[in-house]
C-alpha positions as CSV (number, residue, x, y, z in Angstrom):
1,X,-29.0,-3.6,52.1
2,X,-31.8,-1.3,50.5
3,X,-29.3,1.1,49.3
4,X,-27.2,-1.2,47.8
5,X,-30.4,-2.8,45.9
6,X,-32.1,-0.2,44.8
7,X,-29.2,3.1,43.9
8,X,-29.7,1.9,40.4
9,X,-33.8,0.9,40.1
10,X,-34.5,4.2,42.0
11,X,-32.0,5.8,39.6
12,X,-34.0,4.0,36.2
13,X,-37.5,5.3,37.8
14,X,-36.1,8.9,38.8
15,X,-34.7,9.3,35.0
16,X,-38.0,8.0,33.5
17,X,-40.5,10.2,35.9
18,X,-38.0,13.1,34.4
19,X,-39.0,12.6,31.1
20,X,-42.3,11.8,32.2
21,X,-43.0,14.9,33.9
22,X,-41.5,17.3,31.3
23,X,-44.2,16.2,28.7
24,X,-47.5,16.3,31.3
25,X,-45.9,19.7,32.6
26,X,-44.3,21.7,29.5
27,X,-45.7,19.7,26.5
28,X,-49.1,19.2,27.7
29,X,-48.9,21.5,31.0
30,X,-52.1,23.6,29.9
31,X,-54.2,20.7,29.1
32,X,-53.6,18.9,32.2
33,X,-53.7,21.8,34.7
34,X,-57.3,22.4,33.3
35,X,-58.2,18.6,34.0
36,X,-56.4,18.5,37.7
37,X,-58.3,22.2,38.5
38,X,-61.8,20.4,38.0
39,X,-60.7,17.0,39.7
40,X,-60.5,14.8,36.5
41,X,-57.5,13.4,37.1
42,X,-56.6,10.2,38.9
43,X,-53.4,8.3,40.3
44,X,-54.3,4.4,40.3
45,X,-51.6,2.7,41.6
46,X,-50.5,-1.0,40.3
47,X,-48.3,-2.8,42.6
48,X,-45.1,-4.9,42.0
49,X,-45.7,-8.3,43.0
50,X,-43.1,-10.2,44.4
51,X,-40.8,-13.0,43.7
52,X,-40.9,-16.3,43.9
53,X,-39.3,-18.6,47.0
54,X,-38.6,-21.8,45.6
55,X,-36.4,-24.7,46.7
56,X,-33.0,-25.8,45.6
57,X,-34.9,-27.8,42.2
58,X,-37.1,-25.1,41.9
59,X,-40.1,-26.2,43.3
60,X,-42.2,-23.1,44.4
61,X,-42.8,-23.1,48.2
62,X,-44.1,-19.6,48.0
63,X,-45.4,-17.3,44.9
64,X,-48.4,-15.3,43.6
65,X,-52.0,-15.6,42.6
66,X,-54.4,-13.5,40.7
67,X,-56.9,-11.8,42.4
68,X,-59.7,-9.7,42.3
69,X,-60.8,-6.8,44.6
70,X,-63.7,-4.0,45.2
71,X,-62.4,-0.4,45.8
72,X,-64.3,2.4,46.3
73,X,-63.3,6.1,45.6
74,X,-64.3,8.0,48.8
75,X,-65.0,11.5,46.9
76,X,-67.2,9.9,44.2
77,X,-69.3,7.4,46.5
78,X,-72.0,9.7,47.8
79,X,-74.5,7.0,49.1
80,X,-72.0,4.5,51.2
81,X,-74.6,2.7,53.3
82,X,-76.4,2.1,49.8
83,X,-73.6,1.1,47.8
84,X,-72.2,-1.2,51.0
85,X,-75.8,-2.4,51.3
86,X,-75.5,-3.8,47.6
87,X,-72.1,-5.3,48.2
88,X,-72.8,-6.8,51.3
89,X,-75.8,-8.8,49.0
90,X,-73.2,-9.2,45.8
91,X,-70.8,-10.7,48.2
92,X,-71.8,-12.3,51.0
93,X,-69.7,-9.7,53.8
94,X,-71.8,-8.1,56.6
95,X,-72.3,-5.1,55.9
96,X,-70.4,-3.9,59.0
97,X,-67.2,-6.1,57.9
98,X,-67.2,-3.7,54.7
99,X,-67.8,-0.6,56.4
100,X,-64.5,-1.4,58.7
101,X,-62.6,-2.3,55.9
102,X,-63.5,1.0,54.4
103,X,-62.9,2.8,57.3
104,X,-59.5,0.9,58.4
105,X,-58.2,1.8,54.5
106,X,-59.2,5.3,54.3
107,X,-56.6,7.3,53.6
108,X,-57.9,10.4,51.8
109,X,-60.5,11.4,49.3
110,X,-58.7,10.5,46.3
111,X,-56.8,7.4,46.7
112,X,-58.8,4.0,46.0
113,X,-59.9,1.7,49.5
114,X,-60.2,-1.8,48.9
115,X,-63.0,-3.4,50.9
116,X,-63.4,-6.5,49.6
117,X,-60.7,-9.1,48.1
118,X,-60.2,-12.4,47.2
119,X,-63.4,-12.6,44.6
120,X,-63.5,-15.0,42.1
121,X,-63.1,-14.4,38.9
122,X,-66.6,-15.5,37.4
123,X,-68.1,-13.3,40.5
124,X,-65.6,-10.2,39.6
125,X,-66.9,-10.6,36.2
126,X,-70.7,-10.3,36.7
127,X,-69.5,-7.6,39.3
128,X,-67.4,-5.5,36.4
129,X,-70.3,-5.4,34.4
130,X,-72.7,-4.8,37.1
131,X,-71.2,-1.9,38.9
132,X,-70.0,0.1,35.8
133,X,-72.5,2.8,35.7
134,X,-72.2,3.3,39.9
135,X,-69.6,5.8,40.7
136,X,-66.9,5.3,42.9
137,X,-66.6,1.5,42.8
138,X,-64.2,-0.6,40.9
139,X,-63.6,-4.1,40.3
140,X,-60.0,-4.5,40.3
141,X,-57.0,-7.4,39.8
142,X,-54.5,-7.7,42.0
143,X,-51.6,-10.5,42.9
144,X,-51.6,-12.1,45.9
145,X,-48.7,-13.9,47.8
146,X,-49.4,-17.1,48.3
147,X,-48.3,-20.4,50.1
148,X,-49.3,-23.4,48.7
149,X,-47.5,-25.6,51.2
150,X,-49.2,-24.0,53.9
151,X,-47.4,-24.5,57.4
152,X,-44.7,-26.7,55.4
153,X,-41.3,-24.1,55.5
154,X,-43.1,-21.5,57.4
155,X,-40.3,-20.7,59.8
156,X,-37.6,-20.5,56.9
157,X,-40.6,-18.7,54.7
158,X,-41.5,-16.0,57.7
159,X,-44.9,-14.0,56.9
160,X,-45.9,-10.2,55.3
161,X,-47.5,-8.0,56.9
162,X,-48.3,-4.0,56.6
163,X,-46.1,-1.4,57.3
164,X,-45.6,0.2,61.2
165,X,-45.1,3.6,61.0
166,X,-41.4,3.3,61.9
167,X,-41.0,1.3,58.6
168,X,-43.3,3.4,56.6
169,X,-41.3,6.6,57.6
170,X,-37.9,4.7,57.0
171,X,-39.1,2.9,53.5
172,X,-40.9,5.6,51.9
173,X,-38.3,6.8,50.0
174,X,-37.8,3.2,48.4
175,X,-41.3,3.2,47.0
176,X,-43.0,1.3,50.2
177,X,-46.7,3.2,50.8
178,X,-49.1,3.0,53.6
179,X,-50.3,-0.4,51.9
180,X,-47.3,-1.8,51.0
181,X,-46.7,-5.8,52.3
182,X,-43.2,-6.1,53.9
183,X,-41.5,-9.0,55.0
184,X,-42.1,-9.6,59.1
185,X,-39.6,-12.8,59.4
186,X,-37.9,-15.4,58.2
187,X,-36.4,-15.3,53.9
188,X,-39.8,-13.1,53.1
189,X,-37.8,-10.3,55.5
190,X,-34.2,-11.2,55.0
191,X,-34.3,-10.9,51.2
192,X,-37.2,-8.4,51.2
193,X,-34.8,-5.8,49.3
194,X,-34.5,-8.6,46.4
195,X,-38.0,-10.0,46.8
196,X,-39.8,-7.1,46.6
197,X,-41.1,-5.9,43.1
198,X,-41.7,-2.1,42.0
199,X,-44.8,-0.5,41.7
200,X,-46.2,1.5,39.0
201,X,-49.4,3.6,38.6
202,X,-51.8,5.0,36.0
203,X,-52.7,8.3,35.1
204,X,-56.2,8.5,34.4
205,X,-58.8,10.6,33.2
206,X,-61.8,10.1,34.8
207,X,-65.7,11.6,34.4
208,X,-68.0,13.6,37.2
209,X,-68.7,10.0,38.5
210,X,-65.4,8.8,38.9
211,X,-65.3,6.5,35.9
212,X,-62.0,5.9,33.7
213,X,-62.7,7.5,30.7
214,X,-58.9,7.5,29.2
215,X,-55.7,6.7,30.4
216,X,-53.1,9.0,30.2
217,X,-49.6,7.9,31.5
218,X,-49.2,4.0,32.6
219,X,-45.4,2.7,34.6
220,X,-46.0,-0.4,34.4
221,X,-45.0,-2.1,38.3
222,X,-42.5,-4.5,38.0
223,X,-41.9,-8.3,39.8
224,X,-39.2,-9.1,42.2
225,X,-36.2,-11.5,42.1
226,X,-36.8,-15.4,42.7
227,X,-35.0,-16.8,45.8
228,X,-33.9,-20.1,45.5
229,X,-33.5,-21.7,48.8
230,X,-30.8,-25.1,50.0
231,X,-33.7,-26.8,51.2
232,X,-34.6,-29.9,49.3
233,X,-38.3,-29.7,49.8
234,X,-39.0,-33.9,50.3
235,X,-36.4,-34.4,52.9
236,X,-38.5,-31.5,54.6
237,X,-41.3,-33.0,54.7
238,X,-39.8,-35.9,55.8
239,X,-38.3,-34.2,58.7
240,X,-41.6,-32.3,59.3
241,X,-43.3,-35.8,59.2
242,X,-41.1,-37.1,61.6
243,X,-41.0,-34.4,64.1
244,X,-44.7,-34.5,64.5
245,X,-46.9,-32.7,67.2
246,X,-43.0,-32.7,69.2
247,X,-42.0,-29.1,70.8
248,X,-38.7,-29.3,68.8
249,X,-36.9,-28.8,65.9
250,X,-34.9,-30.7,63.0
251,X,-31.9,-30.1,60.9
252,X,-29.4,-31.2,57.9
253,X,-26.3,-29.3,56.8
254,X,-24.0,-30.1,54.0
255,X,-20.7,-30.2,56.2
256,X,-18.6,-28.5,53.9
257,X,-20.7,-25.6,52.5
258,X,-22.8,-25.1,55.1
259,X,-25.7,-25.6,52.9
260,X,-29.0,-26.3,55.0
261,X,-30.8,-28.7,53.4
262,X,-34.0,-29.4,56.0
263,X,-34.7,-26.4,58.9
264,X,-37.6,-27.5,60.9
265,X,-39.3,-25.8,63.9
266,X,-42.8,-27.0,65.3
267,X,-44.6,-25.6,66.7
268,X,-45.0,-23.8,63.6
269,X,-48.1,-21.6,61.3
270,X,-49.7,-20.8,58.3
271,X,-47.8,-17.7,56.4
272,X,-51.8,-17.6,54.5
273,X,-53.3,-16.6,58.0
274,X,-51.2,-12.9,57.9
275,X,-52.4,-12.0,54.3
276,X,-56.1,-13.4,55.3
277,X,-56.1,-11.1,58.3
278,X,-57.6,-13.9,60.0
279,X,-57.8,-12.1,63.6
280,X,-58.4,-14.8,66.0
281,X,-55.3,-17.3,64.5
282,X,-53.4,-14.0,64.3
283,X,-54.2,-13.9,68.3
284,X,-53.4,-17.1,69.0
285,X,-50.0,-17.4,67.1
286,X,-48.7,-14.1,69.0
287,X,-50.3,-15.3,72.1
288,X,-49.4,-19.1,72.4
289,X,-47.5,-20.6,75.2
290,X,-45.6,-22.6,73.0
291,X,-44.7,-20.0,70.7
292,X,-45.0,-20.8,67.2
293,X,-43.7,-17.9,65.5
294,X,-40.3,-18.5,67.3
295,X,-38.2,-20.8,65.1
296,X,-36.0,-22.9,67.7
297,X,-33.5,-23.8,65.1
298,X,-31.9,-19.9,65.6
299,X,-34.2,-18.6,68.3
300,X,-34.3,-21.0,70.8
301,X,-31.8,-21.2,73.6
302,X,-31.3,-24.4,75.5
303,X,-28.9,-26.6,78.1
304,X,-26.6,-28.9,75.7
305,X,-26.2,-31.8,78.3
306,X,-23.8,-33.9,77.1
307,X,-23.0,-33.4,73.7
308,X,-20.9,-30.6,75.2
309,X,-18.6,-33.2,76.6
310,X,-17.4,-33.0,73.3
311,X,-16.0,-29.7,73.7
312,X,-14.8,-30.3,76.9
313,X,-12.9,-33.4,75.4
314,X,-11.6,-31.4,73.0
315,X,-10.2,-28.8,75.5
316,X,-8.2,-31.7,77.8
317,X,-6.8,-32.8,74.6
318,X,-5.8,-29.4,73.0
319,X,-4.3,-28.0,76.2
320,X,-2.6,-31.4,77.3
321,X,-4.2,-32.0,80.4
322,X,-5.4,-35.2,79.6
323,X,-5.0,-37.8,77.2
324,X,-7.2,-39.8,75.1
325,X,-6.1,-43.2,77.5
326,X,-6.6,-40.7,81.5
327,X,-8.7,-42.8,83.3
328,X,-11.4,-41.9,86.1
329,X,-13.8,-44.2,88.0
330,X,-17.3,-43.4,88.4
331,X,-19.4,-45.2,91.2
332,X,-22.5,-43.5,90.0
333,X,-21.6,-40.3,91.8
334,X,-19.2,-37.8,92.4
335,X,-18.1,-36.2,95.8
336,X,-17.0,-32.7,95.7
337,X,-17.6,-29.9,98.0
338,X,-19.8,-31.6,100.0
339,X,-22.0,-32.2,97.4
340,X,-23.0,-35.1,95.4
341,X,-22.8,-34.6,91.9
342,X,-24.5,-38.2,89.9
343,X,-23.8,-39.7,87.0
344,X,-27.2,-41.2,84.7
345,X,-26.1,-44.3,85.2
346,X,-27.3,-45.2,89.4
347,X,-24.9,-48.4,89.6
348,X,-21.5,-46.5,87.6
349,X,-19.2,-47.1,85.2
350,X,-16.4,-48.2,86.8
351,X,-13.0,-47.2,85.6
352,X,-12.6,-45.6,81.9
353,X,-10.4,-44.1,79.2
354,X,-12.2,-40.9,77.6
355,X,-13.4,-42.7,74.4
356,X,-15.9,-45.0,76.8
357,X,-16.5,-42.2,78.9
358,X,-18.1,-40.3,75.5
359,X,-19.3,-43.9,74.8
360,X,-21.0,-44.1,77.5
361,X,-21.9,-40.0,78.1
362,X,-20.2,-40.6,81.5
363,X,-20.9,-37.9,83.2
364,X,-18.7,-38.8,86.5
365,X,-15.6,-38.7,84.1
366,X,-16.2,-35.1,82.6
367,X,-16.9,-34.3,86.2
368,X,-13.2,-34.9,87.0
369,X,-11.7,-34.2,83.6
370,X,-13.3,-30.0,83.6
371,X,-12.2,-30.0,86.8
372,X,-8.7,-30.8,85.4
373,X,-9.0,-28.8,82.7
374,X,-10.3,-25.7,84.1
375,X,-13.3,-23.5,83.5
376,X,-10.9,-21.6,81.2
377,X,-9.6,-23.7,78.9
378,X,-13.6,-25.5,78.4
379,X,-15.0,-21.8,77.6
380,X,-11.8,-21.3,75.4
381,X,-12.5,-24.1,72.8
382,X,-16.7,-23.8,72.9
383,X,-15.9,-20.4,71.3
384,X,-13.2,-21.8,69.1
385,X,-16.3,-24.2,68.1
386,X,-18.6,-21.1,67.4
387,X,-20.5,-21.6,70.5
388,X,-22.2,-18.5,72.3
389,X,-21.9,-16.8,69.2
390,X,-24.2,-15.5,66.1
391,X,-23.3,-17.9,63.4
392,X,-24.3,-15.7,60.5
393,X,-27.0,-17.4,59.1
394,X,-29.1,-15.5,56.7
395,X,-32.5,-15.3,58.3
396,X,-33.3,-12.5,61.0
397,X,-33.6,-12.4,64.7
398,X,-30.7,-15.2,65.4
399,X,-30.0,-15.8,69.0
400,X,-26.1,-15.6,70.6
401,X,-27.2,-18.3,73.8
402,X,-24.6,-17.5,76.7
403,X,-21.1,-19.0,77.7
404,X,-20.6,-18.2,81.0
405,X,-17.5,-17.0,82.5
406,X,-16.7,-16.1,86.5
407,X,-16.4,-12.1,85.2
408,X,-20.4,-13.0,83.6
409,X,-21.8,-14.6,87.0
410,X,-20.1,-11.8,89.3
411,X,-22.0,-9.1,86.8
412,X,-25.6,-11.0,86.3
413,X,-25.5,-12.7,89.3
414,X,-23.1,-11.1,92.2
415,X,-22.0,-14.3,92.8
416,X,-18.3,-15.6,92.8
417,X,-17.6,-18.5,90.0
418,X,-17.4,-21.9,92.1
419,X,-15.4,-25.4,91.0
420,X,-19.1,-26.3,91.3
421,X,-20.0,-24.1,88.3
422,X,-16.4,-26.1,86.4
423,X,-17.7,-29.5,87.5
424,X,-21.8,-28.8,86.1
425,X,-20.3,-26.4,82.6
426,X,-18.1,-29.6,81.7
427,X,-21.2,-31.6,80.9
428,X,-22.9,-28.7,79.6
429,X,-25.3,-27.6,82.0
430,X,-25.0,-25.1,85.0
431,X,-25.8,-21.6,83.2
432,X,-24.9,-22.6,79.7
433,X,-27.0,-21.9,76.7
434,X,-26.8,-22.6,72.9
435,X,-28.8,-22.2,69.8
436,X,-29.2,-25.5,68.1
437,X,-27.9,-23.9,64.9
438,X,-24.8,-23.2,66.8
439,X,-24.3,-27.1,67.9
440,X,-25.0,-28.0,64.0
441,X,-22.4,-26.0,62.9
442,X,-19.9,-27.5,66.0
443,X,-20.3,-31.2,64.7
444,X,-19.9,-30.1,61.3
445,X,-16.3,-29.0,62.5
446,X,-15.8,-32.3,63.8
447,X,-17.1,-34.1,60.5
448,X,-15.3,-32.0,58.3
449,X,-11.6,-31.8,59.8
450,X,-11.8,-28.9,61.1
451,X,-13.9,-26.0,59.4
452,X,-16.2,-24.0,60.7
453,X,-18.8,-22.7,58.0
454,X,-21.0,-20.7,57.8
455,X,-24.9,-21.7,57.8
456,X,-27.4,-20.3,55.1
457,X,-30.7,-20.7,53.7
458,X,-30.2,-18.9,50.6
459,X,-28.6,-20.8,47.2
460,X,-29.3,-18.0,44.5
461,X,-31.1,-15.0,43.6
462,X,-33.5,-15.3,40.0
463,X,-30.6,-18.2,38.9
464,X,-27.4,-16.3,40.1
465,X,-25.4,-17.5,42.9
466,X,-24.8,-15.5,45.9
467,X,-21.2,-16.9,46.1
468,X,-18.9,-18.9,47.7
469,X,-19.2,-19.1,51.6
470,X,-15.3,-19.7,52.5
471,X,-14.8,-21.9,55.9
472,X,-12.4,-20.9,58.4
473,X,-10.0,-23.6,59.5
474,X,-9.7,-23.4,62.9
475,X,-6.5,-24.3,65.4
476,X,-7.6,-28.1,66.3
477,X,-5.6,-30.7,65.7
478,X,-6.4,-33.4,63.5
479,X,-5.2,-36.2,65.8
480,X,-8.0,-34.7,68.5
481,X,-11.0,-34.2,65.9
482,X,-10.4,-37.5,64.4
483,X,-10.6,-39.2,68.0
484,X,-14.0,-37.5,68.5
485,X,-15.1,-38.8,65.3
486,X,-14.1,-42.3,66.7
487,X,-15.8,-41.5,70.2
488,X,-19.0,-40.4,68.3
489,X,-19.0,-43.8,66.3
490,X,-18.9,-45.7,68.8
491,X,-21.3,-43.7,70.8
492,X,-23.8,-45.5,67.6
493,X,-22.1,-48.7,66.4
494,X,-21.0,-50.2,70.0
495,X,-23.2,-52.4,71.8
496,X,-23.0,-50.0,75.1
497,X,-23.0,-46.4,73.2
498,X,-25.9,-44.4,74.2
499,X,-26.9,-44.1,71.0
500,X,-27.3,-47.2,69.6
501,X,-30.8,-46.6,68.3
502,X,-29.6,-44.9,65.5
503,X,-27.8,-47.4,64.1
504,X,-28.3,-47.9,59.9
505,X,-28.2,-51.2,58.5
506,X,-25.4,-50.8,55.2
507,X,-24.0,-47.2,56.2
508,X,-22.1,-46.3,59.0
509,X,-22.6,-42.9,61.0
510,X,-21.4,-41.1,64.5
511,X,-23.2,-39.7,66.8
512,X,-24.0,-37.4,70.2
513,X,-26.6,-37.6,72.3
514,X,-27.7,-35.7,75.5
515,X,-30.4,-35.7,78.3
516,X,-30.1,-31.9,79.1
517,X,-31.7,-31.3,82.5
518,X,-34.2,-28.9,82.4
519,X,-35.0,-26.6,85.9
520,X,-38.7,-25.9,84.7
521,X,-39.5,-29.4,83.6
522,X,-38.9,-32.9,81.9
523,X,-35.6,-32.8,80.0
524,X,-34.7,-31.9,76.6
525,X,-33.4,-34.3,74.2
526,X,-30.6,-34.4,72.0
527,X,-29.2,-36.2,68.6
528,X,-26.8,-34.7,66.7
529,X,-24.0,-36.5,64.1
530,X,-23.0,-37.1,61.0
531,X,-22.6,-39.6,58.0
532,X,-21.7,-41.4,56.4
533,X,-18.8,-42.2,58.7
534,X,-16.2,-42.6,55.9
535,X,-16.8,-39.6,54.2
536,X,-19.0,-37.3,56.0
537,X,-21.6,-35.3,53.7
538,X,-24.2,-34.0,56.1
539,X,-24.3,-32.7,59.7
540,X,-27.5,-33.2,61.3
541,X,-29.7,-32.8,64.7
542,X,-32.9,-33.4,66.2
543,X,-34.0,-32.1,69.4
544,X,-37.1,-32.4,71.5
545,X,-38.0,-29.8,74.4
546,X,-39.0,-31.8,77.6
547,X,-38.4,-35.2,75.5
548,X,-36.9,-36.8,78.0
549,X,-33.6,-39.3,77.1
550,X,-32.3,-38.3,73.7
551,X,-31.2,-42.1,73.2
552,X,-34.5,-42.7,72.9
553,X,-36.5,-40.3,71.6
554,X,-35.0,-38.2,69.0
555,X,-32.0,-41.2,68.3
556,X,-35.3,-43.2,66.8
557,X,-35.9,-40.0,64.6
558,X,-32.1,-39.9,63.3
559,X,-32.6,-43.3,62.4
560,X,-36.1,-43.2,60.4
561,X,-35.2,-39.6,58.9
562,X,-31.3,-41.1,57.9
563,X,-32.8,-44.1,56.4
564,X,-35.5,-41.8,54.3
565,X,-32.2,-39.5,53.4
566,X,-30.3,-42.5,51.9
567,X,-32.9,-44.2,50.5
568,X,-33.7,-40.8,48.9
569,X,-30.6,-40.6,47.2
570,X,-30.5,-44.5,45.7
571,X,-28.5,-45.8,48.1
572,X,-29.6,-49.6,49.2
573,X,-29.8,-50.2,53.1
């Protein structure tokens, strides 16, 4: 991606510094080698700022400030502890908090350390004036990335940070230096090639106390492209509202261009906090138990539960091993090699068709139907769905979760694939694990007849679209995705489904959820549908870690979030 970005900039910049150089060196070689022989000259550089980040109505979510900064010129600053002395008084810093800035920025005895930054501009004013006859410090301006929405967007944002050495020795020759800011996650690393403006520098003539006298050659740095984003930044807060303190995350896709219009991950963070070098929220980010760089939404890997009876549906359907009228009872449990498997429901279901057994989240009935259906043909049709598989979504460190297969558990495990692993994968638990990103893009196929699209973040670059993302159809037939859009209605609108708390007054949507067990604690719950029912427009999920049943927990947040979402759009409920 950098070479593609930059072959021509770096091709500009190389034919200008051409020019450049054969006027300091032949035109004015004599006069400048006299200057550079008695250390008169200086290289100030000016960085590129970067773009904006801004929503899909242009609302900035992330951009730049002016700032102001003290740097000191190690060769001409012969008194340090004096001249820190008087800046730890002009400033407010310890003393020692200067001195380890100084000494963390030192690079060599020629290139400017900042030790100081974020000054105001009244106080870098009385500074400028105050410290112009003191050699070797400088009030400078800077820009400053900035994130005015704070923890709002942060996973879909990410965070800067400096430069490893790895990424200094690989970025150098794109104009990255030891200072340079670099995207670390999320859009600021993912479109850092685009993002990322080009720096310039002055040369400058400077007296025997390290004070500009004239300036001899200015490259002015350049800013980077704007991203515009899919989000629409109200129903995000919404969503963010919603979610609360929860472990969990939220999302809404536009089922047919795969357009995310809300990504939500909580625990989340404040982007600010990396540029502040704030070390002890640093240290708890990186060191929290609950993780809140990670964004679940592409990261996390979790149980489905029963949502996955969807796929499994889908598989008796497609191969012809059962029918949308086969029939199973359920007495509350299931006996089968000598164990007992149970269904939620203590009491049963008594006999049912596979709508009411989706209706219902039956898990007695899936028991028997995977086992009819084989572990073969389920895994089959998850993949078909996109599941256990990197969905291509533009943000970095996406997650592929696991579909488990008897070749898998011999390899991981030595262990032999049981019926027992058949009967717990067809109601999606046993070994199984999915991103929630991958189980918004599955019900989006449902919704949409059939598509599977690809997910992204990303709407245009500084006004220009970054194209069309063309769906794949995929080999389902219509009769069987239109049945599971029935199923998941009903799961809503009837006065048995599972997820009747979801249920809109004036617009009509389906729904999924799931109670996926957890083995390390309270289980996770699940919501996922779409709406309206008629004509689907939007995909969306909320899920909880440890929430407990998802027709109650996160089927109450589909319900306040889809009532927000319509309303939103001037729709009466």
């Amino acid at each position: 991606m950098f070479n593609k970005v930059y072959k021509s900039g770096v091709l500009i910049a190389f034919l200008i510094l051409i020019s450049r150089l054969f006027y300091l060196q032949v035109v004015k070689g004599a006069y400048f080698y006299d200057l550079s022989i008695n250390n008169y000259l200086r290289i100030l550089p000016l960085p590129g700022f970067r773009g904006n980040i801004l929503d899909r109505y242009g609302r900035e979510i992330a951009g730049n400030k002016l700032s102001f900064c003290i740097q000191i010129l190690p060769d001409k600053v012969k008194d340090k502890k004096s001249v820190f002395g008087m800046l730890s008084q002009d400033l407010g810093l310890d003393i020692n908090v200067l001195q380890e800035n100084y000494k963390k920025g030192f690079r060599a005895v020629f290139q400017p350390v900042k030790v100081a930054e974020d000054i105001p501009k009244d106080k870098a004013i009385y500074l400028k004036e105050k410290y112009r006859q003191v050699p070797g410090v400088m009030v400078e301006e800077e820009v400053k990335r900035v994130y005015p929405y704070e923890n709002l967007c942060s996973h879909v944002l990410g965070y800067l940070g400096q430069l490893s050495q790895q990424e200094l020795m690989e970025l150098k020759p794109y104009g990255y230096r030891f200072h340079s800011l670099i995207g670390k996650s999320g859009i600021e690393k993912f479109y850092e090639p685009y993002l990322k403006g080009n720096d310039g520098g002055m040369l400058v003539k400077v007296d025997n106390q390290g004070r500009i006298k004239d300036i001899l050659g200015k490259q002015s740095p350049t800013r980077g492209l704007d991203v515009y984003l899919t989000l629409d930044l109200d129903l995000q807060k919404k969503a963010e509202q919603i979610l609360g303190e929860e472990r969990g995350c939220i999302m809404v896709m536009d089922v047919h261009t795969g357009e995310l219009l809300v990504m939500v991950s909580h625990p989340n963070f404040d982007p600010n906090v990396f540029l502040e070098l704030d070390e002890s929220k640093i240290s708890h980010y990186l060191s929290s138990w609950d993780h809140p760089l990670y964004n679940r939404c592409i990261q996390g890997i979790y149980p489905l539960g029963s949502i996955f009876k969807l796929v499994t549906a889908t598989a008796g359907l497609e191969s012809g091993a059962l029918s949308s009228t086969t029939r199973f009872k359920c007495p509350g449990y299931f006996e089968f090699g000598g164990r007992r498997y149970r269904c939620w429901k203590k009491e049963g279901h008594g006999w049912q068709n596979m709508g009411e057994a989706i209706t219902h989240s039956c898990n007695v009935y899936f028991y028997q139907a995977g086992l009819k259906v084989g572990w073969k043909n389920i895994i089959s049709y998850a993949r078909i769905y996109g599941l256990g598989n990197r969905t291509g979504i533009d943000l970095p460190y996406e997650n592929k979760g696991l579909l488990p297969t008897p070749e898998w558990k011999l390899k991981i495990k030595g262990e032999q694939w049981y019926p027992g692993d058949t009967v717990n994968l067809s109601i999606g638990q046993g070994y199984l694990l999915v991103t929630p990103i991958q189980v918004l893009r599955f019900i989006a196929v449902i919704a949409n007849g059939g598509y599977l699209v690809t997910p992204h973040i990303c709407k245009a670059i500084s006004g220009e679209s970054t194209g069309k993302h063309l769906p794949q159809k995929l080999s389902v037939k219509n009769s069987t995705l239109k049945f599971l859009r029935r199923a998941m209605y009903a799961v809503v609108n009837s006065p048995t489904g599972t997820g009747q708390l979801a249920r809109l007054r004036g617009i009509k949507i389906g729904g999924k959820t799931a109670t996926a067990q957890n083995p390390s604690g309270r289980p996770h719950a699940w919501f996922v549908g779409f709406a309206p029912y008629t004509d689907p427009e939007i995909a969306f999920l909320f899920f909880v870690e440890n929430g407990g049943g998802g027709g109650f927990v996160t089927a109450r947040m589909a319900k306040e979030f889809l009532e927000y979402y319509f309303r939103h759009k001037g729709k009466e409920l």
